[in-house]
N, C-alpha and C positions, 0 to 999 in steps of 0.2 A: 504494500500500500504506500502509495505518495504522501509526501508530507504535507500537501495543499489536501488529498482528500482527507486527513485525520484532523488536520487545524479546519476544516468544514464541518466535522462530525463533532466536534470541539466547538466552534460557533454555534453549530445548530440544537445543540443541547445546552448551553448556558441560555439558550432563547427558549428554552422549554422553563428558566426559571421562575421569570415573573410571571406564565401563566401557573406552576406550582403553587406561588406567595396567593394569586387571586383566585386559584378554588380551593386552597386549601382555608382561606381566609372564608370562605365562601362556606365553607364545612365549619367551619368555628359558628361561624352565626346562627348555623342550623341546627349545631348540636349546643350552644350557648353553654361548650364546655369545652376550652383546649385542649384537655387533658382523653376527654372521648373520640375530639375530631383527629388527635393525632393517632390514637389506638387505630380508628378507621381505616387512615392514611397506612399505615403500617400491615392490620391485616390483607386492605386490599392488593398491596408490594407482594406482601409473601406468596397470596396465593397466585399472582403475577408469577412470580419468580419461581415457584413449585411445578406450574405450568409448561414454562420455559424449560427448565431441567429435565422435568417431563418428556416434555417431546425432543430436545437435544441431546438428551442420556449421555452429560460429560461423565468424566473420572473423579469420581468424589475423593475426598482426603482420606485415609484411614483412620481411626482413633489414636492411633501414634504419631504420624504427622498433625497432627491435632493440639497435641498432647507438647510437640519435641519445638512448635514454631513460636516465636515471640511471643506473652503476653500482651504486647501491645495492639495484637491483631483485632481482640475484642470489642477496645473503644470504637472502633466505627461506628456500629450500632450505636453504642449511646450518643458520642453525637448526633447521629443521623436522629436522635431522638430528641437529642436537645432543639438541634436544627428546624426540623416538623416543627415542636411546640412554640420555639421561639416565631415561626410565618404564622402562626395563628394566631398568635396574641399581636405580634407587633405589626402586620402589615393594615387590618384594619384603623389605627392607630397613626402610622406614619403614611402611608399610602405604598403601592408597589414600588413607587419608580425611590422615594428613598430609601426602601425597605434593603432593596435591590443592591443601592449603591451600597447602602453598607455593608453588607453580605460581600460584594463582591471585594470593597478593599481590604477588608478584613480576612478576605481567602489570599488577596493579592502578597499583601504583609507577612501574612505568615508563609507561604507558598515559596517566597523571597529568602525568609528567614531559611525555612526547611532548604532550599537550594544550596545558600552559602553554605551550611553547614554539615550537606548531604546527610541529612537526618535520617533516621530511620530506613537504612540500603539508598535512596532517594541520587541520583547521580549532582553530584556537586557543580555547582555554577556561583562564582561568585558576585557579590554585591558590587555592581558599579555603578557609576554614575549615571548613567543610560535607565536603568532598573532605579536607581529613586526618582529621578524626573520623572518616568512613567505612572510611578508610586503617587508622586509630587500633583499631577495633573488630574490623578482620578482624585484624590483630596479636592483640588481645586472646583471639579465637577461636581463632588456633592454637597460644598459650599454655596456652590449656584441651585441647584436641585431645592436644598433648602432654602434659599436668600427667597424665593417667590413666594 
């Protein structure tokens, strides 16, 4: 695969975000409980993803590679939990398009950080100048986002 077709599969799913923030915001008002709209969000993924497994029959892990890999492989999920709860609550609130920016510089920063530091296997890239002006500029943009 090209590297213009993965930076499009890349584009095209950060634009699946803010319609995320607005049905999932959308499911908060319905269920007038973050904590059930995000359960929802969650079981409807899995049984998505059970699906998908389903009918693709990959190579699951064993309970030893399970067992033998990083601790830290866990947290996703909880983010991904925090994450849900935090679009339900906060995008009604700020609206998509800020909700959006700070989500996105908030992955940008740390994404930054994890690079410099090749965190977690992660292939290292350092911090330059290039990489804070860009940092620099999406700050700038949710300045303006908010200023209206």
């Amino acid at each position: 695969m090209t590297n213009w077709f993965l930076m499009t599969c890349a584009f095209l799913t950060g634009a699946l975000v803010p319609l995320q923030l607005a049905f999932n915001a959308q499911l908060g008002g319905v269920t007038r409980n973050a904590f059930t709209a995000s359960l929802i969000v969650f079981l409807i993924g899995a049984v998505a993803m059970a699906l998908v497994t389903l009918v693709l029959r990959p190579q699951l892990p064993t309970l030893n590679d399970l067992a033998a890999a990083p601790k830290t492989i866990w947290i996703g999920g909880l983010i991904a939990t925090v994450y849900i709860l935090a679009i339900v609550i906060l995008t009604p609130k700020l609206g998509v398009g800020l909700t959006t920016s700070l989500i996105l510089i908030g992955q940008l920063i740390t994404a930054i950080a994890l690079d410099h530091f090749g965190a977690f296997g992660t292939p290292q890239h350092q911090i330059n100048f290039w990489r804070i002006a860009g940092v620099s500029m999406m700050i700038a943009g949710v300045i303006t986002i908010k200023a209206n």
